[in-house]
C-alpha positions in Angstrom: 0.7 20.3 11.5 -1.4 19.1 14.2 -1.4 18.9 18.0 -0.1 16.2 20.3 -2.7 12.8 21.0 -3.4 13.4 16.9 -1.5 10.5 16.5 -1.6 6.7 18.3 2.0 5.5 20.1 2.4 3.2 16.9 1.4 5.6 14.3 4.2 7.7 16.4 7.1 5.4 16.4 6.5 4.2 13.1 6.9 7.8 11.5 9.8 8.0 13.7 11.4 5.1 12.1 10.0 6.6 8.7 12.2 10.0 9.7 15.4 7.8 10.6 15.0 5.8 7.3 16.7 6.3 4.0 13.6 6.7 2.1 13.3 10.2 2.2 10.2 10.3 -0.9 8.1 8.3 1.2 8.7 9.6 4.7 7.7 13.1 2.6 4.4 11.3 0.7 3.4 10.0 4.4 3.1 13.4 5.8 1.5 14.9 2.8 -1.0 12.0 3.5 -1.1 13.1 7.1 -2.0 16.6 6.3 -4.7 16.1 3.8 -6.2 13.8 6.4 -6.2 17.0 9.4 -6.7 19.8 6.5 -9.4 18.2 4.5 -10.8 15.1 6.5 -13.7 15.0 4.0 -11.5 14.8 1.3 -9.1 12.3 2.8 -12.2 10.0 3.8 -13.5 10.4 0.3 -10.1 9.2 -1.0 -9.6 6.3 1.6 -11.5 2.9 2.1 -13.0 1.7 5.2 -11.7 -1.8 6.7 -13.2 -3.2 10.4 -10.6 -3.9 13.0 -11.3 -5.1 16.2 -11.4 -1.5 17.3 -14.5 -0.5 15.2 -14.1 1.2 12.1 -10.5 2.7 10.4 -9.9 5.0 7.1 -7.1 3.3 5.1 -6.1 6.1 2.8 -3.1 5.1 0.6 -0.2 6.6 0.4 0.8 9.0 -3.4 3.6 7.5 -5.1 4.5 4.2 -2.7 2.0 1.9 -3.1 1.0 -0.1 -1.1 1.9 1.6 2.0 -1.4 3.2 3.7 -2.0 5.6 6.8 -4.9 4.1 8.7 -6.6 6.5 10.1 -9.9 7.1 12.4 -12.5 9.8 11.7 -13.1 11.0 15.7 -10.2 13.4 15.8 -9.3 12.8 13.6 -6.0 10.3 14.5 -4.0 8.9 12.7 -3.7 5.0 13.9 -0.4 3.8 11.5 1.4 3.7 8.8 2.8 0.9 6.7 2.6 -1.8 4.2 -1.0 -2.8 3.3 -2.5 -4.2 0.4 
């Protein structure tokens, strides 16, 4: 799907835990998320919202099916930053 530094060390543990979990629908939603954000960034931005962290700028683009998790996301990459519950 995408090559390795795409993703932050949270962003990476946290879909690790997602993998490991029993929630199978939203580990799959999650990485249908992930792949419309490096397939179609355009789209994906279009679809997300834009919140300012102390880092700058991040895409918060929810996730289909389970709200409210999100992937927050940055545009320069793009990379995805983390996954979880947001409202």
């Amino acid at each position: 799907m995408s090559t390795e530094g795409d993703y932050s060390q949270v962003a990476d543990a946290q879909l690790d835990d997602l993998e490991q979990g029993d929630d199978t629908d939203l580990y799959n939603a999650v990485l249908d998320a992930i792949e419309l954000i490096f397939r179609a960034p355009g789209q994906a931005q279009a679809l997300s919202t834009a919140i300012t962290t102390r880092e700058g700028i991040a895409m918060r683009l929810p996730v289909a099916g389970h709200p409210p998790h999100k992937v927050f996301w940055s545009t320069a990459g793009p990379r995805i930053e983390a996954i979880f519950s947001h409202p």
